[in-house]
C-alpha positions, 0 to 999 in steps of 0.5 A: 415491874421495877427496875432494880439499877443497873448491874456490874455491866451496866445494863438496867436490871428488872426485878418484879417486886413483891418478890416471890421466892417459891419459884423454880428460879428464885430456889435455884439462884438460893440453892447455887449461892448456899453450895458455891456463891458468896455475898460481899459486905457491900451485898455483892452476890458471886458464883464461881463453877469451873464447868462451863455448862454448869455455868451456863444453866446458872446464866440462863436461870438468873437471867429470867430473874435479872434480866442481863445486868451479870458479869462473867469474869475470867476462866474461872467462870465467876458469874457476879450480881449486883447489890440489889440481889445480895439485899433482896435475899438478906430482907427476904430470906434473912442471908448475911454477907461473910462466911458460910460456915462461920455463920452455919448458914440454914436454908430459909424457912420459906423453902423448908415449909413449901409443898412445893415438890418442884421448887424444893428439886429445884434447890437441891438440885443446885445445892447439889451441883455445887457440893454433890458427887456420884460416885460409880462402883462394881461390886463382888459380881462385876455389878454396876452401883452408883452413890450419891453425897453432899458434903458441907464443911463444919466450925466445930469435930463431929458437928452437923452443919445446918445446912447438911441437917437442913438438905436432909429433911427436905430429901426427907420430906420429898421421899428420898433417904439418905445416911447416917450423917459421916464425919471427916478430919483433915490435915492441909499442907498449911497444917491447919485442920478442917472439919466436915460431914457428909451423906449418901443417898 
């Protein structure tokens, strides 16, 4: 057992190194940081979710990573990490502080290649908790449906994010179909356009 410094509260951290990142754990923190986390140049790792549960399954999941060393700050639910996490994942999993988009973000190889049925779950499930949406419907017939999808935004018209191609074959993989891939256009009030694309399972 290692321990890792201290996080931004100021309690020791505990890491257990080699790290193994097949674990239930380790691909849900991957999961919610590739759908709403973000990494500082200083390697700081964030998460931000307005629903208070949701943020507490993040506290309760990490936690058996870092032990307590987390900072939760304001109503907003930001859940920081300290440098230690953010340099363990560029090492390991090859992640860079910035932007996401910018740098059209993949999901490691490490996860893409496991047979692992639970710890593939476990990071889809997070990715979709941050970027996922179900929608409910009645249909000509008073019938109840339900639609899934998952969205991630794009640099470029008519591109498929990697992370969107990447989710896909892993639903692939584990039985579940999904759409054709469905490109989306938008103004903002600011004037500028943003690109994104989605699908549905």
């Amino acid at each position: 057992l290692i321990k890792g410094g201290q996080g931004p509260s100021g309690v020791p951290l505990k890491l257990k190194f080699p790290i193994d990142f097949l674990t239930e754990e380790w691909a849900g923190l991957v999961g919610a940081f590739l759908s709403e986390g973000n990494m500082s140049k200083d390697y700081g790792v964030g998460f931000c979710n307005k629903d208070q549960e949701v943020m507490d399954n993040y506290i309760e999941m990490v936690r058996k990573i870092v032990g307590n060393g987390m900072n939760v700050i304001g109503s907003h639910y930001i859940c920081s990490l300290p440098s230690i996490i953010g340099k363990t994942t560029a090492v390991g999993l090859g992640f860079e502080p910035g932007s996401k988009k910018e740098a059209n973000v993949r999901i490691p190889l490490v996860y893409m290649n496991t047979k692992n049925e639970r710890t593939k779950h476990h990071l889809l499930s997070w990715l979709f908790t941050g970027d996922g949406w179900i929608t409910l419907f009645n249909d000509h017939l008073g019938q109840t449906h339900r639609t899934i999808g998952i969205c991630f935004g794009s640099k470029n018209r008519n591109e498929v994010p990697n992370l969107l191609r990447d989710a896909k074959i892993l639903l692939n993989s584990s039985g579940i179909r999904s759409s054709a891939y469905i490109f989306e256009t938008r103004k903002q009030k600011s004037g500028k356009t943003t690109y994104s694309c989605k699908i549905y399972i």
